[in-house]
N, C-alpha and C positions, 0 to 999 in steps of 0.2 A: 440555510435553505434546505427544504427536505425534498426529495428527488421523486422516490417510490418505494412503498413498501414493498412491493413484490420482487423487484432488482436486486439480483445478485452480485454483489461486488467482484468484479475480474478476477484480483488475485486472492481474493475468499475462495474463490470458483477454483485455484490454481491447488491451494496450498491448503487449504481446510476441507477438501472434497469426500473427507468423513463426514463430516455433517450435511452434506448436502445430500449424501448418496442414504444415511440414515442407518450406517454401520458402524457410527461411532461407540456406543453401550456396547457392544458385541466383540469389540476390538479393543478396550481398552486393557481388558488384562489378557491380553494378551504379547505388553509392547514393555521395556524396561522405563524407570520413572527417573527422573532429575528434576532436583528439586528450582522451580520456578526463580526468576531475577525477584528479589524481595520486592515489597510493596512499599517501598521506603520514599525516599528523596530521588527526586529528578536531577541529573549531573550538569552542573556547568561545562567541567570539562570532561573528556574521557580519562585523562589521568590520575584527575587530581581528587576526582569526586567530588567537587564542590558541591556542595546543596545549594540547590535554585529557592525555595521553600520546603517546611515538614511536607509530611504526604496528606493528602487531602483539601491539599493548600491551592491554588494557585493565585496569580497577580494578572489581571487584566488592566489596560488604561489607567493605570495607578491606584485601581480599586484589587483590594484580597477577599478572595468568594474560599467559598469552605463547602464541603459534601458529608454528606454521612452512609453513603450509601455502601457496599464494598464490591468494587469496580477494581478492573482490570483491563488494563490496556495492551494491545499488540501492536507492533508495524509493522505491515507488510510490505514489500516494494516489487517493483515490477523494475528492473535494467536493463538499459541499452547496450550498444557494440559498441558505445564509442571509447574503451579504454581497453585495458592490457592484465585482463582479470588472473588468466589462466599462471601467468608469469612470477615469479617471486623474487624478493628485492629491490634493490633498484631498478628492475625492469617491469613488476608492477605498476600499473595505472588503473584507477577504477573508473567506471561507468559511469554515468548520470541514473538518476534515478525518474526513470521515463511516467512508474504509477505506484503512485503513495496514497496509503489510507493507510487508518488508526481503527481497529477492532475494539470497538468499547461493549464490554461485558458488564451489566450487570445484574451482581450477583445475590441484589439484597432485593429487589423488582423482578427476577429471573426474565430479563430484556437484553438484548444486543441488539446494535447498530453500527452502522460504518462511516468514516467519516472520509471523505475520499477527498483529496487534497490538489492544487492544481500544482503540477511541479515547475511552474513559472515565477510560483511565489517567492516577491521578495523579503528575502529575509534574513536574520544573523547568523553567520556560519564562519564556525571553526576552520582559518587553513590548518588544520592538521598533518605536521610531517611525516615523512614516512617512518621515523621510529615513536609516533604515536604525541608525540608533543604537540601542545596546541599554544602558542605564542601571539598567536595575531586573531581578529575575525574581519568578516569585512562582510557587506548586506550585497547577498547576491541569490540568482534564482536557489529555492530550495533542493533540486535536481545535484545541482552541483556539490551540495554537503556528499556523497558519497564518490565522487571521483578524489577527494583528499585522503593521504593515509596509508600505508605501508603494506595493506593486504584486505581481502576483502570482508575479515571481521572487524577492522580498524573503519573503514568507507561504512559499515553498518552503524557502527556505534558514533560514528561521526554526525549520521542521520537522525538516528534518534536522537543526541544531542539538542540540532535542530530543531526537529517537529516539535520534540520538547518544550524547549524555549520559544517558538513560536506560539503555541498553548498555551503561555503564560505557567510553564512550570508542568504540564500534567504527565504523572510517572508514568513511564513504559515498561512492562514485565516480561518484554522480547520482543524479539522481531524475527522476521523470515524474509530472507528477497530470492529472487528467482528470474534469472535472466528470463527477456522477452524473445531472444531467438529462440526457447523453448517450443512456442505455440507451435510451431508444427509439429512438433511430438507431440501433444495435447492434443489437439487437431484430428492427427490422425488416428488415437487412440481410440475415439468413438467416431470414426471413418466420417467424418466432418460436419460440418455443422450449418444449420439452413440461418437465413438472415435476407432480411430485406433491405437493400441498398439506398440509403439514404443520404449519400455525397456524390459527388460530382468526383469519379477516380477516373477521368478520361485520360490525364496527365501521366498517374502514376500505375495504372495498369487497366487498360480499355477492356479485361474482360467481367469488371466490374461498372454491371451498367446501373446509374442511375433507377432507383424503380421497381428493379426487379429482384426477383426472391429468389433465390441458388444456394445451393450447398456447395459450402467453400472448399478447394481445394487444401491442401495445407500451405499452397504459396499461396494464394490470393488469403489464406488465413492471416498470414503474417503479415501482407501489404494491408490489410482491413484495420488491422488493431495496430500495429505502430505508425502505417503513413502518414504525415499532417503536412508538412510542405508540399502546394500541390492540388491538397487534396481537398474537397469544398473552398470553405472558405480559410483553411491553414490553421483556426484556429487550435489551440489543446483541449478548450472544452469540448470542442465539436468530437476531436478524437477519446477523450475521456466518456461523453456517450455512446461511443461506438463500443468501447471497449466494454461498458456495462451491458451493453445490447449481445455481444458475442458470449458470453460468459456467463449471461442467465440462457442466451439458447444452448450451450454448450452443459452447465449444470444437469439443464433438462432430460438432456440428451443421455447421461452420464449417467444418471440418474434411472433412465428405461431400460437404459443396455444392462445395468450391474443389478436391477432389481433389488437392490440390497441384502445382495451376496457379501456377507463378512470378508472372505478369502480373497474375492476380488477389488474387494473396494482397499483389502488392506494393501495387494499390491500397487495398486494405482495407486495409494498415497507414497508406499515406498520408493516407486517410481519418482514420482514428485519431488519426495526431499535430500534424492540421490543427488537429485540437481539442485537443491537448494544451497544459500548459508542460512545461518539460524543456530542462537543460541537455547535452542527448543529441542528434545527428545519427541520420538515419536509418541510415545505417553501421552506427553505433555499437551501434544497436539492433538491427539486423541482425544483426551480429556474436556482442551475448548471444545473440540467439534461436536462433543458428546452433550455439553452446554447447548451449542450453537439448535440441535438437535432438539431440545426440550424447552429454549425459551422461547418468548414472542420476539419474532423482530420484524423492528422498529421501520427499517427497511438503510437507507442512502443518504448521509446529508453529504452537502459540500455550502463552504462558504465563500457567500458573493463578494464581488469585487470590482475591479477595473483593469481592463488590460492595456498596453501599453507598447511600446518600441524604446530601448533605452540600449546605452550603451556599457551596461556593470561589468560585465566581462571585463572589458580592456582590450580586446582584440581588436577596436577599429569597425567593428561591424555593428550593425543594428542585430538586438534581439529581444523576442518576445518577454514581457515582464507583465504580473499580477500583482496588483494592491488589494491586501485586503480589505474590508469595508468593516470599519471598529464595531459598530452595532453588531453587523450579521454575527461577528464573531463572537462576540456576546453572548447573544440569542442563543446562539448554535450549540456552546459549550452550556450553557444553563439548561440547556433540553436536554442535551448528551447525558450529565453531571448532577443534573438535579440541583444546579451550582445555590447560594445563598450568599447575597451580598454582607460582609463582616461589616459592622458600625465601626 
């Protein structure tokens, strides 16, 4: 399902804000280069490299599609508090991953699109131990692949794992995630950000009124883009449009203040990926955003589904679960991919 062209993905808005600000060409030599994750095989494991299929391959519903296009893909994530990032060793615990998309570049159409994923999805995930071994999987929300793993570039690659194999195989050439307690530094960066309030936060912070249009604080910023218990109707999609809704007002914004000032927009990304992980150079990032900058995009998919109450966890408690819907998922990737059913 395609959302909107004009919408800017959150953490595109977070972490690619070269491109958006349109100081990407201006900045690019000026950052050191690493060379990119190969355009190879998608991993079964993280250890082991297993190939899922060749590159350009994937397996959907027991059907193999083929592309010829030359695409590249990124993850991005957006994380929670709920783990023990900052820690090492055994006292490490990762995060859930609160907002996952997949930046599809391509490179052969000069097009990008985002595919923003719900992290209720159920799906196969690596328990990955903490020295990196993956021995078992078990089908549990998507969110959860990065709280396994022994540090938080181990909880990344655990992710893309997943997203991966969820995709039926589609290679990832890096990723970046970026905690969500960030947004107030974001926030206040360009001294905050207007938005019209469109949930019911009477629950979780009464100075968000239903309705009305305000420029957010940097706390009501943070309670806008991560609350979902609570808040409307609880669910994640509802919060996932919010968060596209904060993030194109925020680009905008970002966008007027830097005027596309080289100097400034390079701070601001340097900023940005202070706090990031990512197995990406500034370069590198440079480079998409400088892409991101020159092609058409396509704008926002996400694919449909079914939501649910289930108990995968194991804790005893009910929690929110997403089925995806085989077709949408189809569709979705054959627009993404230019995909072509193999006889």
């Amino acid at each position: 399902m395609k959302i909107s062209k004009r919408e800017i993905s959150a953490v595109v808005s977070l972490i690619l804000v070269l491109a958006l600000l349109g100081g990407g060409a201006a900045i690019a030599g000026k950052l050191l280069e690493k060379t990119p994750v190969a355009d190879g095989t998608a991993d079964e494991t993280v250890k082991g490299k297993e190939s899922i299929l060749p590159s350009k391959k994937i397996k959907l519903l027991g059907e193999t599609y083929s592309y010829d296009h030359q695409i590249e893909s990124y993850l991005l994530l957006g994380t929670d508090a709920s783990g023990n990032e900052e820690a090492e060793g055994e006292a490490y615990e990762g995060s859930m991953a609160d907002v996952l998309c997949v930046l599809v570049l391509d490179k052969t159409a000069k097009t990008y699109a985002l595919l923003q994923l719900n992290r209720d999805t159920i799906t196969k995930v690596d328990l990955m131990t903490r020295d990196g071994e993956c021995n078992a999987t078990a089908e549990l929300q998507l969110c959860t692949a990065h709280w396994y793993g022994g540090n938080k570039t181990m909880s990344c690659e655990n992710t893309v794992t997943a997203v991966s194999r969820m995709l039926g195989g589609v290679s990832m050439n890096g990723y970046v995630a970026l905690s969500m307690q960030h947004i107030t530094f974001l926030n206040h960066l360009v001294g905050g950000v207007t938005v019209t309030i469109e949930d019911d936060f009477s629950a979780e912070d009464a100075s968000l009124v239903m309705g009305e249009t305000i420029t957010l604080t940097d706390e009501q910023a943070e309670h806008y883009i991560r609350a979902r218990m609570g808040v409307g109707d609880g669910e994640n999609l509802s919060r996932m449009r919010r968060q596209r809704q904060y993030l194109t007002a925020f680009a905008a914004k970002a966008k007027e203040q830097l005027g596309g000032d080289a100097k400034q927009t390079l701070s601001m990304a340097q900023d940005i990926l202070a706090m990031s992980t990512t197995d990406l150079t500034e370069k590198k990032l440079s480079g998409i955003a400088d892409m991101l900058y020159q092609y058409e995009n396509l704008g926002i998919y996400t694919i449909d589904g079914t939501s649910a109450l289930g108990m995968r966890l194991g804790d005893g408690l009910e929690h929110a679960e997403y089925y995806l819907d085989d077709q949408s998922l189809v569709d979705t990737l054959t627009e993404l991919y230019s995909l072509k059913k193999e006889a």
